[in-house]
SERO-4910 file (N, C-alpha, C, O; in steps of 0.05 Angstrom, whole numbers):
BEGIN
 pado doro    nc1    nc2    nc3   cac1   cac2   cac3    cc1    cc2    cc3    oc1    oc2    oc3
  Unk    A     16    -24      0      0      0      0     17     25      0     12     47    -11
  Unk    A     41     18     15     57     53     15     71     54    -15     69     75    -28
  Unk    A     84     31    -26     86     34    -56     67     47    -73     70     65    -90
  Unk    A     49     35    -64     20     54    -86     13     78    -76      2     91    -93
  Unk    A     13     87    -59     12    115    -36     36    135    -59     31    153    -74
  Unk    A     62    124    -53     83    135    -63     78    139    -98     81    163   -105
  Unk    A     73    126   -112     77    120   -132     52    137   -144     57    152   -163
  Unk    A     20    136   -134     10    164   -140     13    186   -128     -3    204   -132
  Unk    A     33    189   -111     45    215   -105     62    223   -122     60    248   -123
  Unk    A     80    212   -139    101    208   -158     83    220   -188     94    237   -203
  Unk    A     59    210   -193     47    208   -214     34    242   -211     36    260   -228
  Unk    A     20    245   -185      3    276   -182     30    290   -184     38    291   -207
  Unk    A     45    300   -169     77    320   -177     76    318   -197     65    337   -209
  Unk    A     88    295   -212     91    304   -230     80    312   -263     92    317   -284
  Unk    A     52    310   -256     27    314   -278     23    342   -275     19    356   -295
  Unk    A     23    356   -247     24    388   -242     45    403   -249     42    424   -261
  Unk    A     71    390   -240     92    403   -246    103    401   -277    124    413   -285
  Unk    A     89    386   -292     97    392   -321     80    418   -328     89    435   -343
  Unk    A     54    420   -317     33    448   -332     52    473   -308     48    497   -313
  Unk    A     65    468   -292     73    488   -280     96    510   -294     96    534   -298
  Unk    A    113    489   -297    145    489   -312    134    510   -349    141    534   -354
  Unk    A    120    493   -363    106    501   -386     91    531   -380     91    549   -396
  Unk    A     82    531   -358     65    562   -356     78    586   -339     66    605   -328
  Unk    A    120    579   -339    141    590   -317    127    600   -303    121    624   -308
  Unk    A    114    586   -277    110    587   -248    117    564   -229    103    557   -209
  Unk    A    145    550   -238    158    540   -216    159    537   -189    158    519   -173
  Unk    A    162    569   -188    163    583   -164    145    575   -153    155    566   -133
  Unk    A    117    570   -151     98    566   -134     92    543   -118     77    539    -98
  Unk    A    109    527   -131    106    495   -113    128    500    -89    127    487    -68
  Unk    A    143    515    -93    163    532    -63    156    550    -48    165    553    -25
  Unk    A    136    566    -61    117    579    -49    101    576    -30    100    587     -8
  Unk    A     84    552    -44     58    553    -29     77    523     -1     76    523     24
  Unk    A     88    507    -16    111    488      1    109    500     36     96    492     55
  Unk    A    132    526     32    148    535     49    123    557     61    133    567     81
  Unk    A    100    567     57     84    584     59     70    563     81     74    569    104
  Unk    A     61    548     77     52    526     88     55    508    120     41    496    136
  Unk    A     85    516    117     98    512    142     77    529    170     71    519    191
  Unk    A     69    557    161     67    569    189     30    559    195     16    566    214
  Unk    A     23    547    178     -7    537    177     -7    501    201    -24    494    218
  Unk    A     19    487    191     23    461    196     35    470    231     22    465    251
  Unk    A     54    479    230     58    494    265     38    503    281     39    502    306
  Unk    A     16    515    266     -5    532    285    -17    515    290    -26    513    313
  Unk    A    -21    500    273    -39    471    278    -33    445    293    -50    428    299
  Unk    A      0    443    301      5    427    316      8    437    339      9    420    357
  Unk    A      9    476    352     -2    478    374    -11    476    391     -5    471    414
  Unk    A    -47    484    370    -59    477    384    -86    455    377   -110    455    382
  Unk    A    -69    440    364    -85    412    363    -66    385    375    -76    363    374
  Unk    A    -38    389    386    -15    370    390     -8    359    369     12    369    359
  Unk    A    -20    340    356     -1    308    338    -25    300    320    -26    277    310
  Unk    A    -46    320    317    -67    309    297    -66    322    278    -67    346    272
  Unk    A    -61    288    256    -47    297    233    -68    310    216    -62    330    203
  Unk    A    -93    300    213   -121    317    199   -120    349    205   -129    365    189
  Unk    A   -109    353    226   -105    383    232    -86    396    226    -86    421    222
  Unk    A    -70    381    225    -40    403    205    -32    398    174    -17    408    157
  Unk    A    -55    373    180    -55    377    141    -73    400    130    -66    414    112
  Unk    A    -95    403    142   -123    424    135   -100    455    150   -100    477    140
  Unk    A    -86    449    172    -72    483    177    -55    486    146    -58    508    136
  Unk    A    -40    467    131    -30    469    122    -35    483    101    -20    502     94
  Unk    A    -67    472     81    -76    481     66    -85    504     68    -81    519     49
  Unk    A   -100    516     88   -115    537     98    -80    562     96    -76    584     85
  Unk    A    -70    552    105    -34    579    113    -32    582     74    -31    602     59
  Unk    A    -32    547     68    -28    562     29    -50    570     16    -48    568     -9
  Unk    A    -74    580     24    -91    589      4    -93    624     20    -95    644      6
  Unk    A    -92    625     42    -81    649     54    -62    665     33    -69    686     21
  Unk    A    -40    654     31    -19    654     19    -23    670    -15    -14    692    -24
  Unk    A    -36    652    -26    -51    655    -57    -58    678    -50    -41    693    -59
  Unk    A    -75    693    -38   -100    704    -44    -86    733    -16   -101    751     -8
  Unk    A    -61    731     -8    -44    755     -7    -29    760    -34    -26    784    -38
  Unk    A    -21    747    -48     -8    747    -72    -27    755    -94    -23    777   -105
  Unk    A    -45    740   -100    -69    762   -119    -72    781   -104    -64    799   -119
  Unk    A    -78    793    -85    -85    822    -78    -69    843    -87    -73    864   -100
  Unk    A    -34    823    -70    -13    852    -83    -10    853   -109     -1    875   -116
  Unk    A    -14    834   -131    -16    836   -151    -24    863   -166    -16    882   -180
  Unk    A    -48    849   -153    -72    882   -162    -71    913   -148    -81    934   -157
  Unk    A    -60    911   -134    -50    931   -124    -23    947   -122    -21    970   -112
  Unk    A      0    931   -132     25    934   -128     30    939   -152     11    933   -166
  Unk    A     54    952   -169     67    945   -192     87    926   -192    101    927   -213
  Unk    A     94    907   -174    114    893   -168    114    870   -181     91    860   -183
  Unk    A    132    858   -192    134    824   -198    119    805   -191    107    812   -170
  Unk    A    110    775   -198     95    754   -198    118    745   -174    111    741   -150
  Unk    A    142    742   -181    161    733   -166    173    741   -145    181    726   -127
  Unk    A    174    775   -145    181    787   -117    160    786    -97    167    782    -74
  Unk    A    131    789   -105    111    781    -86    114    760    -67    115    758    -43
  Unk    A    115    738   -101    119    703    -84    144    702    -56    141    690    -35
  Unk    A    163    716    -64    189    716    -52    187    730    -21    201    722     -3
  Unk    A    171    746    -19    167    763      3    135    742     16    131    734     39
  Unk    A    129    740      7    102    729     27    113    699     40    110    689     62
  Unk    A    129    687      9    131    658     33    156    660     42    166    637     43
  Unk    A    172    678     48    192    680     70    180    692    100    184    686    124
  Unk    A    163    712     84    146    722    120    135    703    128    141    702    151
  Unk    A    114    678    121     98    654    127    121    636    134    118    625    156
  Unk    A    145    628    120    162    612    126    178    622    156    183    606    173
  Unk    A    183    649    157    195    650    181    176    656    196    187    669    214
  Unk    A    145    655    201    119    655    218    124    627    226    130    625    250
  Unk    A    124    602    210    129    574    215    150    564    238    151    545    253
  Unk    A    167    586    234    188    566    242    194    583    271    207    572    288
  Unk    A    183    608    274    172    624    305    168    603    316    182    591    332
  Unk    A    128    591    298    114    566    315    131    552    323    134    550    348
  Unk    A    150    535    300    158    507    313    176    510    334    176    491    350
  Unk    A    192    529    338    211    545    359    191    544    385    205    538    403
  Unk    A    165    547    394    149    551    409    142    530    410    133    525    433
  Unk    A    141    505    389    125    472    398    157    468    414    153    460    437
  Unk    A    177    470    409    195    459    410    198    468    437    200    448    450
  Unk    A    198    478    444    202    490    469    183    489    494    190    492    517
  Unk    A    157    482    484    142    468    500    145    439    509    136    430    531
  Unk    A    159    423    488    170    400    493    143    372    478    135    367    455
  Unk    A    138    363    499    123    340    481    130    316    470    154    312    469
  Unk    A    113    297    461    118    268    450    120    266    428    132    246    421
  Unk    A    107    286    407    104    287    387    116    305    362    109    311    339
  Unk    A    142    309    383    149    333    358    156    315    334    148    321    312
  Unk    A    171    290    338    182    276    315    161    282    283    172    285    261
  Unk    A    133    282    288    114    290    270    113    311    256    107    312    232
  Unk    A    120    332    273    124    360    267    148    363    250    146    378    230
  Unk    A    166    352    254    188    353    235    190    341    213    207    348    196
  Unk    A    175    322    211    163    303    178    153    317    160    154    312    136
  Unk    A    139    342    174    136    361    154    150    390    138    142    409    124
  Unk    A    175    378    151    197    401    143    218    389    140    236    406    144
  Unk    A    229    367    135    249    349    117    234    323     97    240    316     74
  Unk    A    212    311    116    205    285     97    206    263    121    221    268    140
  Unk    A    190    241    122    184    219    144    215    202    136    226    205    114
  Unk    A    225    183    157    263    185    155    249    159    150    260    156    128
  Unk    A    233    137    152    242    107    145    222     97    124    205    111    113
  Unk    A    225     61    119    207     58    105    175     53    108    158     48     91
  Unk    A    176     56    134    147     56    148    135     81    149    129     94    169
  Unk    A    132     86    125    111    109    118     76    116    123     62     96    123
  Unk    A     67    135    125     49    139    137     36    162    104     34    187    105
  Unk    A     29    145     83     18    166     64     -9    147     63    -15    123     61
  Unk    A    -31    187     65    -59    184     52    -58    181     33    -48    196     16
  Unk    A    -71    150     30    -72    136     -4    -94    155    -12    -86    171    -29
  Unk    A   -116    157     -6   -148    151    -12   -147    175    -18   -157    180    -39
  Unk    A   -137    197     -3   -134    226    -14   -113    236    -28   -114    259    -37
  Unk    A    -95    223    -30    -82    221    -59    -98    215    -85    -97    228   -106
  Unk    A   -110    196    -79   -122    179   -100   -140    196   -115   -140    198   -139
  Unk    A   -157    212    -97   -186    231   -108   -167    248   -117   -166    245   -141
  Unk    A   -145    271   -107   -134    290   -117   -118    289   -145   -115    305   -163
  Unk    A   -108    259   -141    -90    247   -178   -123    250   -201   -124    265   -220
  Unk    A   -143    233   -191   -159    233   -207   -177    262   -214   -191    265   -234
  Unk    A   -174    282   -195   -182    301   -201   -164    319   -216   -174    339   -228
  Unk    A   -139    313   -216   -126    332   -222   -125    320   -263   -124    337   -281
  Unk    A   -127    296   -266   -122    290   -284   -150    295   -308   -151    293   -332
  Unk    A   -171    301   -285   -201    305   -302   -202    330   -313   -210    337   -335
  Unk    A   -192    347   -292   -183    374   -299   -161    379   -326   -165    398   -341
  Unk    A   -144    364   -327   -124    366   -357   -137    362   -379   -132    373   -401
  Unk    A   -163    339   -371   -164    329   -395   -193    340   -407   -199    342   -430
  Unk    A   -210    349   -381   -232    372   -391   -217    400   -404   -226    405   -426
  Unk    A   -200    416   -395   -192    438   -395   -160    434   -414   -142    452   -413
  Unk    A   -158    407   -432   -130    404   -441   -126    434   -464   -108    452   -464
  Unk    A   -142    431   -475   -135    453   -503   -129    486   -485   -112    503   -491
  Unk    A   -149    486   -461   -143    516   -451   -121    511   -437   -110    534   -438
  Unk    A   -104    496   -422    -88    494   -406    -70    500   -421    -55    519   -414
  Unk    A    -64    485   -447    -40    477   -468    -36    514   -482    -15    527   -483
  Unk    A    -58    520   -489    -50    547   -496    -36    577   -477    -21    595   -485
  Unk    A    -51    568   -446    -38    584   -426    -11    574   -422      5    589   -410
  Unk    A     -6    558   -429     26    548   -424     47    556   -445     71    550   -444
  Unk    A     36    570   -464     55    578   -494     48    598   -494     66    614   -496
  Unk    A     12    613   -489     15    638   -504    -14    646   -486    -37    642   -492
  Unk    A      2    662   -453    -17    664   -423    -42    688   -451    -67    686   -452
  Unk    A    -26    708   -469    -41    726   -478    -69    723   -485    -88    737   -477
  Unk    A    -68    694   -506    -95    693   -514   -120    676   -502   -144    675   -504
  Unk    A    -95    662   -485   -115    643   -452   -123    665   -438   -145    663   -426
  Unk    A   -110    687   -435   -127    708   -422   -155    721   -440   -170    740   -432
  Unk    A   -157    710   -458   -183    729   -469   -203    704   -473   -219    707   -492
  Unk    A   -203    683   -461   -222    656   -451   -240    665   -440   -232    670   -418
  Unk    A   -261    672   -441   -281    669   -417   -288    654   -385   -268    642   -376
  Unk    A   -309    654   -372   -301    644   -345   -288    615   -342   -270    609   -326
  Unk    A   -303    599   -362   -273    567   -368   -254    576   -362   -252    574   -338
  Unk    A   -236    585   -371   -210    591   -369   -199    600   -343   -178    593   -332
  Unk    A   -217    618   -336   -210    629   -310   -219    608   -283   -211    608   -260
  Unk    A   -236    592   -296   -248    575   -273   -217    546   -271   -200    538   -255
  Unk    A   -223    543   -294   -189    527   -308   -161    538   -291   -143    522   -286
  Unk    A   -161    555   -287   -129    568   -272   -133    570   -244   -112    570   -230
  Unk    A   -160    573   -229   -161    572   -195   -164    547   -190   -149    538   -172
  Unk    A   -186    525   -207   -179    490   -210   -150    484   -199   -142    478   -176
  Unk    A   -136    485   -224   -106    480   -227    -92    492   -194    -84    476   -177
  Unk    A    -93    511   -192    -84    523   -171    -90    513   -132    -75    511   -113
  Unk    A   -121    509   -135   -132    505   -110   -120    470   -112   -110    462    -90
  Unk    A   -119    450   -135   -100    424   -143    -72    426   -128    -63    414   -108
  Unk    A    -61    447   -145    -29    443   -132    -32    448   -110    -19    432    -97
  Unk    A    -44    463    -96    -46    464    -59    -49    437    -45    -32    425    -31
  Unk    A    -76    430    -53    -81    401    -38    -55    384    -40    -46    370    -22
  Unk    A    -45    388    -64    -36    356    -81      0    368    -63     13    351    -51
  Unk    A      6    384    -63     33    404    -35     30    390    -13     45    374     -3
  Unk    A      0    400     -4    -13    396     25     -4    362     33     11    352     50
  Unk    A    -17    354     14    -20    316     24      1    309     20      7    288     31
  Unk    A     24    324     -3     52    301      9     72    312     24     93    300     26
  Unk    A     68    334     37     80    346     55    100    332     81    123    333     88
  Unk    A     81    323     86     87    297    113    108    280    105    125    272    120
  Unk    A    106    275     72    127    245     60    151    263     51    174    256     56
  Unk    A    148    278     44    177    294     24    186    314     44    210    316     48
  Unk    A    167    333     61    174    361     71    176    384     51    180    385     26
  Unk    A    169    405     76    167    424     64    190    437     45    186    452     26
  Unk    A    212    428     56    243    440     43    238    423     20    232    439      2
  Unk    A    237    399     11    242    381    -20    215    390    -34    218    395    -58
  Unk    A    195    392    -26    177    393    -37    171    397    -69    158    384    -85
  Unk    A    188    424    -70    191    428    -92    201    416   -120    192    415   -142
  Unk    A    228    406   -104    246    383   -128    221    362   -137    216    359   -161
  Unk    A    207    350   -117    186    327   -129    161    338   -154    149    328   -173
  Unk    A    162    360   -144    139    379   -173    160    388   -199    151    392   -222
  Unk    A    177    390   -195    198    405   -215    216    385   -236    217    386   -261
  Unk    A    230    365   -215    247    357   -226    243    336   -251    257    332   -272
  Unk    A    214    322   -240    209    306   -263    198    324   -291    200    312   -313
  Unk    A    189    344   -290    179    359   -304    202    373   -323    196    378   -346
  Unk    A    223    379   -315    251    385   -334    259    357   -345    266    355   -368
  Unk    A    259    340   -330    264    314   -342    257    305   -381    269    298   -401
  Unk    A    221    315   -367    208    309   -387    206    325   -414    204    319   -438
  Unk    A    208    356   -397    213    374   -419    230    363   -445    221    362   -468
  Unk    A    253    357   -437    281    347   -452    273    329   -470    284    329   -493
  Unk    A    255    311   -463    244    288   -483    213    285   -493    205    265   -504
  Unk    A    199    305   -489    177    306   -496    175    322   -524    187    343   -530
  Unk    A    161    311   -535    163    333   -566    133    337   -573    125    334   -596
  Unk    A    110    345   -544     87    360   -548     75    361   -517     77    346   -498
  Unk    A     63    382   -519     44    380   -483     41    357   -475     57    347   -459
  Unk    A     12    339   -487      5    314   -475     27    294   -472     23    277   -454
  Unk    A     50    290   -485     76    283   -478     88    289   -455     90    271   -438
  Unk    A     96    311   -450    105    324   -432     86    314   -402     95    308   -380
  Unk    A     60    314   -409     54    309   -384     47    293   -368     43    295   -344
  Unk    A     40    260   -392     50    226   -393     75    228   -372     78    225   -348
  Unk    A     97    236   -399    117    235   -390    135    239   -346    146    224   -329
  Unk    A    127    267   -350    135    279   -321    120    256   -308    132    236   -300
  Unk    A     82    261   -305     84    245   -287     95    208   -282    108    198   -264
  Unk    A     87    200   -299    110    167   -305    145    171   -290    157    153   -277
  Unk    A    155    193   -293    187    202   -283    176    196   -263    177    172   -257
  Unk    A    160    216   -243    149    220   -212    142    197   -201    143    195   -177
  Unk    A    132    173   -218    126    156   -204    145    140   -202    145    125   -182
  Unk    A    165    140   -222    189    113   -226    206    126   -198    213    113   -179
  Unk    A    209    148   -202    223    159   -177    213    157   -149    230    150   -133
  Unk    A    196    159   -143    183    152   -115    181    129   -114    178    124    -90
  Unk    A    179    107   -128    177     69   -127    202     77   -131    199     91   -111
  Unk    A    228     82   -139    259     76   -137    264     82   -110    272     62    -97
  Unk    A    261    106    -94    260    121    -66    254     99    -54    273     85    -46
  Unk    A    222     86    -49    222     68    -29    230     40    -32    220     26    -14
  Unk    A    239     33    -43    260      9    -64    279     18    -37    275     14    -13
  Unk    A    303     33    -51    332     39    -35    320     53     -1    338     59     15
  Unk    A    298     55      5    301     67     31    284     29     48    295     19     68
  Unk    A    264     19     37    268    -12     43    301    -23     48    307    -27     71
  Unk    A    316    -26     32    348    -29     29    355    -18     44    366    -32     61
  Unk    A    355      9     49    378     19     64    358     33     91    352     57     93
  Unk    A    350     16    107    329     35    125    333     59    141    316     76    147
  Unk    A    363     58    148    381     90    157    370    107    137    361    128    146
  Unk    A    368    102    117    358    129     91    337    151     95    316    141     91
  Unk    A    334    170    100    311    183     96    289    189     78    297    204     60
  Unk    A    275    185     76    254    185     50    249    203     38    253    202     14
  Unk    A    239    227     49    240    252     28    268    260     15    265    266     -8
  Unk    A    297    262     27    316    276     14    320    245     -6    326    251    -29
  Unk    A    317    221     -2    321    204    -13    306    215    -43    321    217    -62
  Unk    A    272    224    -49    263    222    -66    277    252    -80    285    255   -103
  Unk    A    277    261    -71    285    289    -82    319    293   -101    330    310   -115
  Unk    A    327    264    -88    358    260    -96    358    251   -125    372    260   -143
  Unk    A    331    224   -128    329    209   -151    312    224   -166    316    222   -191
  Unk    A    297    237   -159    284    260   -179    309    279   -193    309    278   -218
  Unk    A    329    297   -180    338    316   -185    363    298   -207    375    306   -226
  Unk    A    363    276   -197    388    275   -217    382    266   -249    398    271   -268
  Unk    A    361    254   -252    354    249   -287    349    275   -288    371    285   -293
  Unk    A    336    289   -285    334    323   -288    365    344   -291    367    361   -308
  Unk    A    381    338   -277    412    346   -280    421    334   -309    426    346   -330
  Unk    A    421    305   -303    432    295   -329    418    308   -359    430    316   -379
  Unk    A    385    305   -355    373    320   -376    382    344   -399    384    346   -423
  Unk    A    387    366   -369    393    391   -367    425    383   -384    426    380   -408
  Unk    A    446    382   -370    473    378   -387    474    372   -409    489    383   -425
  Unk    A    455    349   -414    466    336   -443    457    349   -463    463    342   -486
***
């Protein structure tokens, strides 16, 4: 079961992170990641070690997050990226106040708290299959209802912007997706790798894909070979940690990609 847990974790990353990479907003799976942190702290406060509660703080701190970032948008003249850059460093160092304050209260349960800011260390993993499962299949109904508008915001945002409400309904979809699909593997990868698991298969694929629906077969299939390789060598080597483990085998076909 944690193979298949892992392995549609492998498949959702990396089916998002190919429409992410294609529409240059990388940035956001680090974003909303590390933004995230001060939602999962507040919530192990004051709920202790319940994990339903710092997964829902989690989500609740990244849609916070979004929707300070559309505001300054509209209000600011500033960058997509300097925004991103300034909100989830204030939320990231709000997080890490909290965990400074769990930590210091002491407790049985910090070990939990910290799964969500490196990745769970053995092969006795603890991933929501079942809400993985609804979020892969939703995320994938969404590509394939919304493929032609997605595919055009990813080459040319200009004329996806003159879509009507589809389109716009199509980009908060996608968006309110990558949150959950952050949210729920948070616990397995952490907040710090997070990113590499949305990204890396997605440059992978870039390199060998020669059209969208390629590209995004492709990434996610990378994401999954890579998370079934991760818990492969962390079974083997049980000292291993699991998140920097997956983030290692992700980043490196992606390196090699990139060079050659």
């Amino acid at each position: 079961m944690v193979f298949l847990g892992l392995s549609l974790i492998g498949l959702l990353c990396g089916s998002l992170g190919s429409v992410l990479v294609l529409k240059k907003q990388s940035l956001i799976g680090d974003g909303v990641s590390h933004s995230s942190l001060a939602g999962v702290t507040a919530a192990f406060l004051f709920f202790n070690s319940s994990q339903t509660a710092m997964l829902l703080g989690a989500f609740a701190a990244a849609m916070v997050a979004f929707f300070i970032i559309n505001l300054a948008k509209k209000v600011t003249t500033f960058s997509f990226e300097t925004i991103m850059a300034v909100v989830m460093s204030g939320m990231f160092g709000l997080g890490l106040c909290f965990m400074a304050a769990a930590q210091n209260a002491g407790g049985e349960h910090l070990q939990k708290l910290e799964e969500f800011v490196v990745g769970q260390e053995n092969a006795t993993l603890d991933v929501p299959i079942i809400p993985i499962a609804v979020c892969t299949c939703a995320v994938a109904l969404l590509i394939l209802l919304c493929f032609d508008y997605i595919k055009i915001s990813a080459f040319d945002a200009y004329s996806a912007g003159l879509a009507k409400g589809g389109g716009a309904f199509a980009d908060f979809a996608l968006f309110v997706l990558t949150i959950a699909a952050i949210t729920l593997c948070l616990q397995t990868v952490g907040v710090v790798l997070m990113s590499a698991l949305l990204i890396a298969p997605a440059v992978t694929a870039r390199r060998f894909a020669k059209g969208f629906g390629q590209m995004v077969v492709l990434s996610a299939c990378v994401g999954a070979v890579t998370t079934a390789a991760a818990y492969g060598m962390v079974c083997l080597l049980p000292f291993l940690p699991a998140g920097p483990v997956i983030a290692l085998l992700a980043c490196v076909p992606a390196l090699l990609a990139v060079i050659k």
